[in-house]
C-alpha positions in Angstrom: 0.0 0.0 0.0 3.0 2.5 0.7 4.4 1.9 -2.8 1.0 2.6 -4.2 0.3 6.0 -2.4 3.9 6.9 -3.4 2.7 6.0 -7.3 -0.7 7.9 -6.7 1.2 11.4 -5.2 3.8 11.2 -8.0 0.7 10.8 -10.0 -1.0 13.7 -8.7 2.6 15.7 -9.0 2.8 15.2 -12.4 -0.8 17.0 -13.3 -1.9 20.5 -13.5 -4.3 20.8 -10.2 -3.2 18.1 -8.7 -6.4 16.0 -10.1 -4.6 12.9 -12.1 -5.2 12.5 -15.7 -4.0 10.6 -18.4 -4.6 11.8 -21.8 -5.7 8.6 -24.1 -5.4 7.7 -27.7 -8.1 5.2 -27.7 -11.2 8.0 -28.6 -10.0 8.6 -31.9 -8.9 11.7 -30.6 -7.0 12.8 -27.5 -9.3 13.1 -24.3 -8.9 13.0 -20.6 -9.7 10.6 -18.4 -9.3 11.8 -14.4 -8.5 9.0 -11.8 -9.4 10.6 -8.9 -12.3 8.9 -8.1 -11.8 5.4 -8.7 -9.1 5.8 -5.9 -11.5 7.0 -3.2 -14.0 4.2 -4.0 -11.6 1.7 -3.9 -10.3 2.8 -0.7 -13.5 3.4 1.0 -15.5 0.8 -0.3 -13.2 -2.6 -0.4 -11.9 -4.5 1.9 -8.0 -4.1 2.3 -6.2 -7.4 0.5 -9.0 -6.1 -2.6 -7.8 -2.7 -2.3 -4.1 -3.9 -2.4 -4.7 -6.7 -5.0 -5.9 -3.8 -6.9 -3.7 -1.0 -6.3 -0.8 -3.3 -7.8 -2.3 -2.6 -10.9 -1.9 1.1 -10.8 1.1 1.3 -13.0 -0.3 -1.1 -15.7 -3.9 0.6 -15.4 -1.5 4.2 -16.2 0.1 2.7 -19.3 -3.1 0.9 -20.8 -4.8 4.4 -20.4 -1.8 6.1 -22.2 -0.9 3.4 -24.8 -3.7 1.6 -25.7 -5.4 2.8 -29.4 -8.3 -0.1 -28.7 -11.8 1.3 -28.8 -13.3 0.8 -25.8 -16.1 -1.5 -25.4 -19.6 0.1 -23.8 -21.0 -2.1 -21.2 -24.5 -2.8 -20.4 -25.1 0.6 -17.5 -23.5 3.2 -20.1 -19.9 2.6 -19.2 -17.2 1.7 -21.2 -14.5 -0.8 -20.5 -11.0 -1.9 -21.7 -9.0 -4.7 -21.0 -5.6 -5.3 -20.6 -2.3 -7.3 -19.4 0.0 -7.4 -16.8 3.6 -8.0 -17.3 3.0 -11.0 -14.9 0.5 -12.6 -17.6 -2.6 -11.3 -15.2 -5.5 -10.0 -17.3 -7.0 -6.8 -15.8 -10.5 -4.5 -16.2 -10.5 -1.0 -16.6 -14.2 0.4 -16.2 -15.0 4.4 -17.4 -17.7 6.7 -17.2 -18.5 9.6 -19.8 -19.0 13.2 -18.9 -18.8 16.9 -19.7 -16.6 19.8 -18.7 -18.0 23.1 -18.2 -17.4 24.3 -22.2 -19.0 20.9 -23.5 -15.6 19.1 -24.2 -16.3 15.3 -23.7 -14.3 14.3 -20.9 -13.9 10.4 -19.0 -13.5 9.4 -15.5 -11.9 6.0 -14.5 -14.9 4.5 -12.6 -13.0 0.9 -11.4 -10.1 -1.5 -12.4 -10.0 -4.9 -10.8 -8.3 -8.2 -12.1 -9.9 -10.3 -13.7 -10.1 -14.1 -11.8 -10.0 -16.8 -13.9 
């Protein structure tokens, strides 16, 4: 869990605001998705080996988000989702929700990520 807060305040560091983004590819166009709330509902909402199984993933969550040009499935409650792989051979879940900044520019959020049990 340290090593994960470290990753999430570097995160934070690295962004205007200090609200996390990644700016994705997989649109068509670039876009923004913000990460701060997936982090609160994780932490709030799981129990702690969940929350730690899943915050492992932060890194490879960051690079799908940044790398991946695959158009994101929607899911059946509006969402959208992408899938992707560890470097340990671990297939993960990436969940996000759609919304709107104040000028009308489309924007994302990252809902969720969880690995996916086999």
């Amino acid at each position: 869990m340290p090593a994960a807060q470290r990753f999430i305040r570097k995160w934070e560091a690295e962004t205007p605001d200090g609200a996390p983004f990644v700016t994705v590819k997989c649109f068509g166009e670039p876009a923004k998705v913000f990460i701060g709330l997936a982090f609160r509902h994780i932490r709030r909402q799981r129990h702690i080996l969940d929350v730690a199984r899943r915050f492992r993933l932060l890194p490879c969550v960051k690079e799908l988000l940044e790398e991946s040009t695959d158009i994101p499935v929607p899911t059946g409650d509006g969402n959208l989702m992408l899938e992707g792989k560890a470097p340990t051979k671990e297939l993960f879940r990436v969940i996000l929700g759609e919304g709107r900044l104040e000028g009308g520019a489309r924007t994302y959020m990252l809902v969720t990520f969880y690995p996916l049990t086999k």
